[in-house]
Each structure stands twice: as structure tokens, then as C-alpha cells.
N, CA, C, O and CB atoms as a CASP TS submission, in Angstrom:
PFRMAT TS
TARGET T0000
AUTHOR 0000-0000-0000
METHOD Language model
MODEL 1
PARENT N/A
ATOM      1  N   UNK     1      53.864   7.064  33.244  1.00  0.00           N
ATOM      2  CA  UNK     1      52.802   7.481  34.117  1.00  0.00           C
ATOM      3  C   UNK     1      51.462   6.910  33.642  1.00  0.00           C
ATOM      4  O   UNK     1      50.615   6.575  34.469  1.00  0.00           O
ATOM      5  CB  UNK     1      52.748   9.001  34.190  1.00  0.00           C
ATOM      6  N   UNK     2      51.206   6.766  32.004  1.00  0.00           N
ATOM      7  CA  UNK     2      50.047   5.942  31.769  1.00  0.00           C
ATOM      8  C   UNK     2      50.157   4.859  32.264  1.00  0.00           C
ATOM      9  O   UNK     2      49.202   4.459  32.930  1.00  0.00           O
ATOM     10  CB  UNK     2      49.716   5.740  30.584  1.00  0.00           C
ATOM     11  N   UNK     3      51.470   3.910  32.107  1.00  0.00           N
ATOM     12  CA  UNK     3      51.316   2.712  32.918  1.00  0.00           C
ATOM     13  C   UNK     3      50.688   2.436  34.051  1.00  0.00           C
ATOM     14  O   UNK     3      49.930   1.473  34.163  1.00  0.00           O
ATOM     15  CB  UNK     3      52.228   2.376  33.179  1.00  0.00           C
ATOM     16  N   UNK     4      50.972   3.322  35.060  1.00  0.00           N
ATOM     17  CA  UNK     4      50.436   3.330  36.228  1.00  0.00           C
ATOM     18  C   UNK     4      49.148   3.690  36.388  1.00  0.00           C
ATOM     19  O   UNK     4      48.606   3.132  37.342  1.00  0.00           O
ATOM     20  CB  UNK     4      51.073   3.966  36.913  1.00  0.00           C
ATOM     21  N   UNK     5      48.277   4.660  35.589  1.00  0.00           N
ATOM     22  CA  UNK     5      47.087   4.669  35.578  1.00  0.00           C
ATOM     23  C   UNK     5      46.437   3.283  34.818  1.00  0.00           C
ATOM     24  O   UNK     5      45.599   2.680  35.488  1.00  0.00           O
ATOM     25  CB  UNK     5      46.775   5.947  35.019  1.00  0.00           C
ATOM     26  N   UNK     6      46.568   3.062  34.275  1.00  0.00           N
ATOM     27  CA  UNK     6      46.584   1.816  33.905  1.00  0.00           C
ATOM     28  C   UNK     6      46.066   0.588  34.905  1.00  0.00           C
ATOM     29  O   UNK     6      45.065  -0.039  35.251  1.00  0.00           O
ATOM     30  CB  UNK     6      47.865   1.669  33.543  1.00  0.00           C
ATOM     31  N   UNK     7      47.455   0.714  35.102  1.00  0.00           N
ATOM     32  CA  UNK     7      46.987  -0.550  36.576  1.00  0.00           C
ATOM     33  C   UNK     7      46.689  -0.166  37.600  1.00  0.00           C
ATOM     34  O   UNK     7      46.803  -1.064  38.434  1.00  0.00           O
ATOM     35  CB  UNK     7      47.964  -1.499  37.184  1.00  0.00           C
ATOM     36  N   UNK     8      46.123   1.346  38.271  1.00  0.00           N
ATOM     37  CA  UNK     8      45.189   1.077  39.240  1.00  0.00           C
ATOM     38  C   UNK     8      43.733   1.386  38.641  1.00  0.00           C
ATOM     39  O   UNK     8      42.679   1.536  39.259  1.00  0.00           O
ATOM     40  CB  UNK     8      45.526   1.905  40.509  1.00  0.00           C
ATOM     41  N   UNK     9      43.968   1.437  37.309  1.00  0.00           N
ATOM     42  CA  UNK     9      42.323   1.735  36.838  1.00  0.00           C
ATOM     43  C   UNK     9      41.808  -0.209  36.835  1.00  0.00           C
ATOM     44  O   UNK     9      40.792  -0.668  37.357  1.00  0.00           O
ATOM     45  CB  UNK     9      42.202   2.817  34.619  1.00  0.00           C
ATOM     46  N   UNK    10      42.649  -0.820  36.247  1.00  0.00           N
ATOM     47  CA  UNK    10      42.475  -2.422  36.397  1.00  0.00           C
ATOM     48  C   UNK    10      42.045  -3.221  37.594  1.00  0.00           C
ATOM     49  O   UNK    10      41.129  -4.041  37.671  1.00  0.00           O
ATOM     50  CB  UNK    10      43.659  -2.984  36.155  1.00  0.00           C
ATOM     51  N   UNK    11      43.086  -2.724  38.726  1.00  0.00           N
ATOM     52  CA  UNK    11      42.718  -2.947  40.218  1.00  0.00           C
ATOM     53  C   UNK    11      41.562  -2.572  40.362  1.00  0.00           C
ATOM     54  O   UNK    11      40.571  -3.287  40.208  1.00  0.00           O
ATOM     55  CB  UNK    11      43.480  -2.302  41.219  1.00  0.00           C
ATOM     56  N   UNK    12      41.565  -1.278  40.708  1.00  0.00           N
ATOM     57  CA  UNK    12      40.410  -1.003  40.736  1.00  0.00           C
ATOM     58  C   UNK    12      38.779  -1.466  40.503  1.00  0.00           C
ATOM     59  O   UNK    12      37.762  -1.722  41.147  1.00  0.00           O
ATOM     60  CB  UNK    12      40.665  -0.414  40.306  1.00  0.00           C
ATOM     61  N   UNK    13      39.289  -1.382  39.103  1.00  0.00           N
ATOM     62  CA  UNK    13      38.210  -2.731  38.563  1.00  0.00           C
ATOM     63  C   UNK    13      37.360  -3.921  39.102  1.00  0.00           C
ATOM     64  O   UNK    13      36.199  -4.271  39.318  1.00  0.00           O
ATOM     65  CB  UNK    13      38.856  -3.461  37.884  1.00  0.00           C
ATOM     66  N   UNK    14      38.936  -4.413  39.204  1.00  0.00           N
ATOM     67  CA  UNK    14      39.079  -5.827  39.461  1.00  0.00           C
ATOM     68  C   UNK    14      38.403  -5.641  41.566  1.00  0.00           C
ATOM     69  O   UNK    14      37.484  -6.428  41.795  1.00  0.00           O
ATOM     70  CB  UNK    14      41.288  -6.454  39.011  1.00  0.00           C
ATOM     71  N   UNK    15      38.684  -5.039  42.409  1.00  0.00           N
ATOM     72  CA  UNK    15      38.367  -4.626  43.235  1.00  0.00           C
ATOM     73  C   UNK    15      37.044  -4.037  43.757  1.00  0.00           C
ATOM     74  O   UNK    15      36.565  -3.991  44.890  1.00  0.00           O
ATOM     75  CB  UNK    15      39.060  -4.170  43.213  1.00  0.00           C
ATOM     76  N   UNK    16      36.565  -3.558  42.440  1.00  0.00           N
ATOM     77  CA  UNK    16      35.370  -3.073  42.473  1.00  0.00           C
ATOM     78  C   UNK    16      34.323  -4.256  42.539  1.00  0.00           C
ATOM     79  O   UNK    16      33.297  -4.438  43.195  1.00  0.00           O
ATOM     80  CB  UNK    16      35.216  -2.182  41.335  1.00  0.00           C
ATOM     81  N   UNK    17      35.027  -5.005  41.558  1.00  0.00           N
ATOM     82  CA  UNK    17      34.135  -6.775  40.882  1.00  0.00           C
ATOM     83  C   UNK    17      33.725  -7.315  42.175  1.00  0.00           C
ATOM     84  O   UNK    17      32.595  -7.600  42.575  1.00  0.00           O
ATOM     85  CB  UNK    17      35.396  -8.322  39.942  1.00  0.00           C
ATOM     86  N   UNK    18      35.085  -7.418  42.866  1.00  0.00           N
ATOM     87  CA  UNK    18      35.089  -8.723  44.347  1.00  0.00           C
ATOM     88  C   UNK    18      34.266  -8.071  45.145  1.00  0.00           C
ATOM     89  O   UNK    18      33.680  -8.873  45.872  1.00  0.00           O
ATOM     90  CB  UNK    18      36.705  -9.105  45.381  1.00  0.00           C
ATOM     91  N   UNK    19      33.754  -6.248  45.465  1.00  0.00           N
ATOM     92  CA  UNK    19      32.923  -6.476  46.528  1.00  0.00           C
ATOM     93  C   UNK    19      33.680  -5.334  47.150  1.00  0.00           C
ATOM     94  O   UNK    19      32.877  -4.732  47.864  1.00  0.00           O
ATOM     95  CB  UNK    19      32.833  -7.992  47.248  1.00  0.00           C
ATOM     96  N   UNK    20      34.560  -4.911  47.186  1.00  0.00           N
ATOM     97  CA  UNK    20      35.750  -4.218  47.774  1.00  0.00           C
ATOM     98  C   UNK    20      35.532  -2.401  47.430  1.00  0.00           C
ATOM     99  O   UNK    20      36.386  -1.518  47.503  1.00  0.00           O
ATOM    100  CB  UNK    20      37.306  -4.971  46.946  1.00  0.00           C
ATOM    101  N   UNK    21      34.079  -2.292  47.049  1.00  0.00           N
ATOM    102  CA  UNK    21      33.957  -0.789  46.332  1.00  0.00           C
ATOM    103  C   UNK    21      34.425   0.434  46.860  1.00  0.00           C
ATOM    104  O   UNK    21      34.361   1.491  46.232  1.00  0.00           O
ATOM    105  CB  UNK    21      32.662  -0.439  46.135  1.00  0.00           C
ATOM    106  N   UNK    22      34.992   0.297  48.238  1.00  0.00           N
ATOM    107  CA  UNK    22      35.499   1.891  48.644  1.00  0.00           C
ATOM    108  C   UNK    22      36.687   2.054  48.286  1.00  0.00           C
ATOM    109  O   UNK    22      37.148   3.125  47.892  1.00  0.00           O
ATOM    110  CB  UNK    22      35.516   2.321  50.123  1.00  0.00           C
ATOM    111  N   UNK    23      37.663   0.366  48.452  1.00  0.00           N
ATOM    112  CA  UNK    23      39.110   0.436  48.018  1.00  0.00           C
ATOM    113  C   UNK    23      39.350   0.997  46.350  1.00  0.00           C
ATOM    114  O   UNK    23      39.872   2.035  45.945  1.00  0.00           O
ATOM    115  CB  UNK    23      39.727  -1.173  48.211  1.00  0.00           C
ATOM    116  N   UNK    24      38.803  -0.032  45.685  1.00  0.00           N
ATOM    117  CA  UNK    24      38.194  -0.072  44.071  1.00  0.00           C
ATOM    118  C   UNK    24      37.959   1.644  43.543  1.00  0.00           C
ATOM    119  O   UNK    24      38.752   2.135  42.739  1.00  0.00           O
ATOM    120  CB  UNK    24      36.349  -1.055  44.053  1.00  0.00           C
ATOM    121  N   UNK    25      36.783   2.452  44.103  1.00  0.00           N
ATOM    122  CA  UNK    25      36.780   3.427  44.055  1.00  0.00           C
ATOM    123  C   UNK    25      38.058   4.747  43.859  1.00  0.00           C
ATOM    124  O   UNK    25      38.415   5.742  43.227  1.00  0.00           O
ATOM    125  CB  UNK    25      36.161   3.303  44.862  1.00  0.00           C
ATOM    126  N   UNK    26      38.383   3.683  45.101  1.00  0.00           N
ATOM    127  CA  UNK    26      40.081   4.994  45.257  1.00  0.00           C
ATOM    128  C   UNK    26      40.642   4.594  44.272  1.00  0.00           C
ATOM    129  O   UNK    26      40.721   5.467  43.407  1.00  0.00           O
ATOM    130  CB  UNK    26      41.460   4.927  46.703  1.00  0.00           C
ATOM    131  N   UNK    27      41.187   3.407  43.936  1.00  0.00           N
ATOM    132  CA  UNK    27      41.564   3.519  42.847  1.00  0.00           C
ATOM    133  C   UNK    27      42.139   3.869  41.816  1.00  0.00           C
ATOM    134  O   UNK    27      43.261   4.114  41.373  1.00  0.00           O
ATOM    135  CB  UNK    27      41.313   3.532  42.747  1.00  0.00           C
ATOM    136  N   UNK    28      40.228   3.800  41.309  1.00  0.00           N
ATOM    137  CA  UNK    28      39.982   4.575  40.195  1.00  0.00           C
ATOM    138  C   UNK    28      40.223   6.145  40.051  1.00  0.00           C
ATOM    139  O   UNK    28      40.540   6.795  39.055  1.00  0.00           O
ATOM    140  CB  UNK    28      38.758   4.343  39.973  1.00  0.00           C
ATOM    141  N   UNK    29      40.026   6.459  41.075  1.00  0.00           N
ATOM    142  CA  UNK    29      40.096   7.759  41.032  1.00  0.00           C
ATOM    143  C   UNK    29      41.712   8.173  41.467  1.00  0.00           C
ATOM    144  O   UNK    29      42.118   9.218  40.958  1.00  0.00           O
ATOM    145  CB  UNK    29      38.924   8.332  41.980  1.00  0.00           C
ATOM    146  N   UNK    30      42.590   7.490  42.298  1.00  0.00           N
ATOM    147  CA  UNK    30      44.381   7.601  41.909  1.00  0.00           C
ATOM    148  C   UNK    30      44.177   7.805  39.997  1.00  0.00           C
ATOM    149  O   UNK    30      44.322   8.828  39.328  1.00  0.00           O
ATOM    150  CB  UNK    30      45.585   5.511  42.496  1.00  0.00           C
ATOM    151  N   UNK    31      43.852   6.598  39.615  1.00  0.00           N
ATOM    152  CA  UNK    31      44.136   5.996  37.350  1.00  0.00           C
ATOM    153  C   UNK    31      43.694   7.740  37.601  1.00  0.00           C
ATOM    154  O   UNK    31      44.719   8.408  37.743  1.00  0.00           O
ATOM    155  CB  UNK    31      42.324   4.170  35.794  1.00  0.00           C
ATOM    156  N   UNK    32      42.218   8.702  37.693  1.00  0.00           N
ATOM    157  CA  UNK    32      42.063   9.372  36.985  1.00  0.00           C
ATOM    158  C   UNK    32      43.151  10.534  37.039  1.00  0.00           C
ATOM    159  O   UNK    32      43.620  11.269  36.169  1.00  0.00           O
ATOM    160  CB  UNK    32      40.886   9.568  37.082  1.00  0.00           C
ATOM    161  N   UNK    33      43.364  10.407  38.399  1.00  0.00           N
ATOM    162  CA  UNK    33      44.416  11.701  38.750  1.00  0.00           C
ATOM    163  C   UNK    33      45.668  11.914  37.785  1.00  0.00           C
ATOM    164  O   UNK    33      46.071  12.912  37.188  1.00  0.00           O
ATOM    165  CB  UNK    33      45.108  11.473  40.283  1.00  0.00           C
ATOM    166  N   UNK    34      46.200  10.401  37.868  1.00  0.00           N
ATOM    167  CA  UNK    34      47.296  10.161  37.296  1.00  0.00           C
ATOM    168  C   UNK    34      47.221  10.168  35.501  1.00  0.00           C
ATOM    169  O   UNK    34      48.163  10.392  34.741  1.00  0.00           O
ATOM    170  CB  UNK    34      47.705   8.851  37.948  1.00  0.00           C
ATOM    171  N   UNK    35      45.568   9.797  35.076  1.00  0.00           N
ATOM    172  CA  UNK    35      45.480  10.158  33.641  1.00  0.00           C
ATOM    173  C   UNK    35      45.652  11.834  33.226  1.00  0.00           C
ATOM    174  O   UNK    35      46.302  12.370  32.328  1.00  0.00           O
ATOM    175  CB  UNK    35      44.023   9.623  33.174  1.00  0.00           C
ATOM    176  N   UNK    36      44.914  12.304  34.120  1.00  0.00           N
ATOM    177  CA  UNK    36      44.809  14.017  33.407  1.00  0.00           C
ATOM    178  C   UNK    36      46.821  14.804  33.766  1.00  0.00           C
ATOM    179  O   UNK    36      47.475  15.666  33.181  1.00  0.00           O
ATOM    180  CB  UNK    36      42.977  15.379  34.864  1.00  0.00           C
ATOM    181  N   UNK    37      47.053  14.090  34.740  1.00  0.00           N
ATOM    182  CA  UNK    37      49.127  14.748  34.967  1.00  0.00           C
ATOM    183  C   UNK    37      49.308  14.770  33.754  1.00  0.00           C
ATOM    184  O   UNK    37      49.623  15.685  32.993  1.00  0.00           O
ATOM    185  CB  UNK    37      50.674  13.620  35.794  1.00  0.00           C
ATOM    186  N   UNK    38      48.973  13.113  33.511  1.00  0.00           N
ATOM    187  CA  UNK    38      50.064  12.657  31.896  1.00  0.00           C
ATOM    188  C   UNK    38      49.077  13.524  30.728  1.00  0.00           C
ATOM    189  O   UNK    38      49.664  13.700  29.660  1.00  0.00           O
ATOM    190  CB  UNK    38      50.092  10.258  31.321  1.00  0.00           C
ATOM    191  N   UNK    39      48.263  13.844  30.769  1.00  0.00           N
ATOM    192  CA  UNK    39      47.810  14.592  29.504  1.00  0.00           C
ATOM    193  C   UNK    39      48.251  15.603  29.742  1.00  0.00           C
ATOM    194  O   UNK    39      48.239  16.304  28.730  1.00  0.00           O
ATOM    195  CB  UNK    39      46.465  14.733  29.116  1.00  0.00           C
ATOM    196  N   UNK    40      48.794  16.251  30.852  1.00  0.00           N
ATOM    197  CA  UNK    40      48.924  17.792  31.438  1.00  0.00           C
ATOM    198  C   UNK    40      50.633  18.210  30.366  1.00  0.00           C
ATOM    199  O   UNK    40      51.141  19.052  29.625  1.00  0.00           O
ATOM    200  CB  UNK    40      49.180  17.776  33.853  1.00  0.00           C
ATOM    201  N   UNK    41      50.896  16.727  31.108  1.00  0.00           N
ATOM    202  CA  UNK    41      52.867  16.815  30.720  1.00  0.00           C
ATOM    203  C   UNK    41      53.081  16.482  29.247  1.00  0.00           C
ATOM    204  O   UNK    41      54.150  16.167  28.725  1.00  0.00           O
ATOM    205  CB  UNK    41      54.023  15.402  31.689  1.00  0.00           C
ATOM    206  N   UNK    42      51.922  16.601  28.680  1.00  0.00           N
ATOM    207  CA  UNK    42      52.220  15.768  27.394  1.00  0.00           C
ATOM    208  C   UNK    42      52.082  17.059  26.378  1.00  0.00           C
ATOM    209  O   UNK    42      52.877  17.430  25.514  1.00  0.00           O
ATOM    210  CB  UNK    42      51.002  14.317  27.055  1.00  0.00           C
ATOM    211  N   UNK    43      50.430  17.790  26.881  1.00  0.00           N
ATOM    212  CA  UNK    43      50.314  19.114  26.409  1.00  0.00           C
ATOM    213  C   UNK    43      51.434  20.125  26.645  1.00  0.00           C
ATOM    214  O   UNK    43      51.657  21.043  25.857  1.00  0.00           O
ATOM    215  CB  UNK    43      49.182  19.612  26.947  1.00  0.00           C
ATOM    216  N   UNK    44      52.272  19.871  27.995  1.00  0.00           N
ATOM    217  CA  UNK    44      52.983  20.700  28.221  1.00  0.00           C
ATOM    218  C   UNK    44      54.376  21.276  27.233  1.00  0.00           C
ATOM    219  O   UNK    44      54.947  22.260  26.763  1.00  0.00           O
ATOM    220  CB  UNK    44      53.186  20.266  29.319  1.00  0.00           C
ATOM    221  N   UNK    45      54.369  19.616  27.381  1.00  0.00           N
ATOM    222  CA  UNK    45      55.900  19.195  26.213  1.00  0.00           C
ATOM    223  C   UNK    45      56.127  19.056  25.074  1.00  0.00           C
ATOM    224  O   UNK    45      57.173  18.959  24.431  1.00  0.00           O
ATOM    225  CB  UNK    45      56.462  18.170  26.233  1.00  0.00           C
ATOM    226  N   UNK    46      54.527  19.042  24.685  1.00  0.00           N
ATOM    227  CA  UNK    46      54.351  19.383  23.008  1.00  0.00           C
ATOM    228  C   UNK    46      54.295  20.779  22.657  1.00  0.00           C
ATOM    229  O   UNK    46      54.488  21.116  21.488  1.00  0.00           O
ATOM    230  CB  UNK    46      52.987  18.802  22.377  1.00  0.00           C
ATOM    231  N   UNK    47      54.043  21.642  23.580  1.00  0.00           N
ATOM    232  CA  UNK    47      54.037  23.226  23.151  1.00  0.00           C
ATOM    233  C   UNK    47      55.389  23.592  23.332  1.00  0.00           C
ATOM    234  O   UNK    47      55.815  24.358  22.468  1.00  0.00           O
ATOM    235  CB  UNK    47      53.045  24.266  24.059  1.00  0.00           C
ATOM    236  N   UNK    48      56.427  23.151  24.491  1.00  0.00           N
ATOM    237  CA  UNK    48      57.444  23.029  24.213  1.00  0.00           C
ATOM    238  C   UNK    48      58.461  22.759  23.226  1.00  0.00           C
ATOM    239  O   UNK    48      59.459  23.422  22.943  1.00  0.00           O
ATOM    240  CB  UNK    48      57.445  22.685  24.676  1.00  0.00           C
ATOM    241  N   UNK    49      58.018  21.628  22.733  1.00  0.00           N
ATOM    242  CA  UNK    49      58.539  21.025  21.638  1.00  0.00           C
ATOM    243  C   UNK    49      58.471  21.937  20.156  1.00  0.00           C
ATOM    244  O   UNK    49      59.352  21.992  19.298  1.00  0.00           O
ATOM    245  CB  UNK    49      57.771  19.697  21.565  1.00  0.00           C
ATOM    246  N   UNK    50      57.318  22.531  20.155  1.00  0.00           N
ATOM    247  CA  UNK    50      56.658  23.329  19.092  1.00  0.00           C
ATOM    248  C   UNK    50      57.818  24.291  18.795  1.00  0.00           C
ATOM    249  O   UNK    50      58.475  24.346  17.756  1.00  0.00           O
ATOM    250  CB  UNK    50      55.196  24.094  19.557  1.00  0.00           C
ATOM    251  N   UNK    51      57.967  25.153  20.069  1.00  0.00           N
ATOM    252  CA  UNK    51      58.347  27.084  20.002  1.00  0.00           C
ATOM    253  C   UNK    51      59.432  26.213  19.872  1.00  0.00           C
ATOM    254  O   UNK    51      59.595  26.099  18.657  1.00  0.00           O
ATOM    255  CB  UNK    51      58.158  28.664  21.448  1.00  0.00           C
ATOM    256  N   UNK    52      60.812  25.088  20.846  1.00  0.00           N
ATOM    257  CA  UNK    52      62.172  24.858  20.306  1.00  0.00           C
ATOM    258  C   UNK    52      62.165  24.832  19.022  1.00  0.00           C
ATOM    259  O   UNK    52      62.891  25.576  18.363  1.00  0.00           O
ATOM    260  CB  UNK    52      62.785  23.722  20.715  1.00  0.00           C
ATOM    261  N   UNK    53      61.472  24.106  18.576  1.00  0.00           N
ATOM    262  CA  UNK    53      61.373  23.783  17.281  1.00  0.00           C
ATOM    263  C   UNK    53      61.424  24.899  16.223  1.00  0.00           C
ATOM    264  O   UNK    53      61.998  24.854  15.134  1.00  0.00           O
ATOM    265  CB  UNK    53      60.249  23.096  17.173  1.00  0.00           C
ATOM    266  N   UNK    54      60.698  25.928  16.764  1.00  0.00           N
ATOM    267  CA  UNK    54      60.566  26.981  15.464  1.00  0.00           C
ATOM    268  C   UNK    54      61.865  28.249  15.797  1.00  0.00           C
ATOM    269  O   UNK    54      62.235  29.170  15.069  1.00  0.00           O
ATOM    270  CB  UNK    54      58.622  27.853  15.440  1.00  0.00           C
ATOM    271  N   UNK    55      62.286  27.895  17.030  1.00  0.00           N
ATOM    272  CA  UNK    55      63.411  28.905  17.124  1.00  0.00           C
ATOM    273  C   UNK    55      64.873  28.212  16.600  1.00  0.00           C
ATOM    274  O   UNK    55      65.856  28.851  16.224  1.00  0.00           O
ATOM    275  CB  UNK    55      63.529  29.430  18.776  1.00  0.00           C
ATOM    276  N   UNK    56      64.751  26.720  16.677  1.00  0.00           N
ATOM    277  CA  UNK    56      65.846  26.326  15.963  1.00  0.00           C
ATOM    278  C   UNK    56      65.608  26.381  14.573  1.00  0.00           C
ATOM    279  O   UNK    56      66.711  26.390  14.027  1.00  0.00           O
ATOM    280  CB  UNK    56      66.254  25.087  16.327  1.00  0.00           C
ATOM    281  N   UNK    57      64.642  26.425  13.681  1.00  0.00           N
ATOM    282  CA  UNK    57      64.389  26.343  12.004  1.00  0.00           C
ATOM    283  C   UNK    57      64.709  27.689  12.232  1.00  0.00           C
ATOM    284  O   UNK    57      65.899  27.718  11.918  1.00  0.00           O
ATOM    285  CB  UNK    57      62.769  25.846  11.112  1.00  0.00           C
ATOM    286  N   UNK    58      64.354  28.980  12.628  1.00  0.00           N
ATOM    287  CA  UNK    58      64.401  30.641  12.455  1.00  0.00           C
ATOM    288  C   UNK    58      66.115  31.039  12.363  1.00  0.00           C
ATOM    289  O   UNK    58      66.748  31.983  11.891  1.00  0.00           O
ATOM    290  CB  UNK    58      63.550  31.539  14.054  1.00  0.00           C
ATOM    291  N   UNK    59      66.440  29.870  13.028  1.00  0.00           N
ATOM    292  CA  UNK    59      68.306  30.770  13.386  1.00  0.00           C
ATOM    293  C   UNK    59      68.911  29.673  12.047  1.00  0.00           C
ATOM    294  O   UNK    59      70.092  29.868  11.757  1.00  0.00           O
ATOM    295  CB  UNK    59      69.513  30.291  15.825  1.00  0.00           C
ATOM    296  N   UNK    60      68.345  28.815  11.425  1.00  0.00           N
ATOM    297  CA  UNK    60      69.428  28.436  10.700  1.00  0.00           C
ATOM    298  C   UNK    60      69.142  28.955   9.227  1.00  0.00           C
ATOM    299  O   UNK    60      69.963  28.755   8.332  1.00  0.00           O
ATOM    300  CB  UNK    60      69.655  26.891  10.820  1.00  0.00           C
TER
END
């Protein structure tokens, strides 16, 4: 999913450069949407990761 923010933050960019600023705009703002998911799923799956983690060390 960073990938993809990625390359419409680039487009974007690059879109913004040529003249194209409403397309460019969107964009950027798809990259941001798609940046804060992946921080969302990342926080999500690391707190996840955490509690499995301490309920599998507790039972053995």
C-alpha cells in the first residue's frame, strides 16, 4: 500500500510540474489517504502482534 502512495504522490508531482494542478492535486491527496491506511494497518498489527506475543510467552 506504500507502494501505491508512492506513485501517486510522484504523479502527482510530476502532474502538478506540467500544469495539470487539479489532476496533480487529487493525486496527492489519493498518496495521502493511502499513507495514513498504511500507518493505520501497521499500528494496528503491531499492537496485535504485541498482546499474541505476550499470550504465547505467558502459556509456555
Amino acid at each position: 500500500m506504500l507502494k501505491l502512495a508512492v506513485i501517486f504522490l510522484i504523479a502527482g508531482l510530476v502532474l502538478g510540474a506540467l500544469g495539470f494542478g487539479g489532476i496533480g492535486g487529487a493525486f496527492v491527496g489519493i498518496a495521502k489517504i493511502l499513507f495514513f491506511i498504511a500507518l493505520a494497518l501497521f499500528l494496528i498489527f503491531l499492537v496485535l502482534g504485541v498482546v499474541a506475543g505476550k499470550k504465547v510467552k505467558d502459556s509456555v
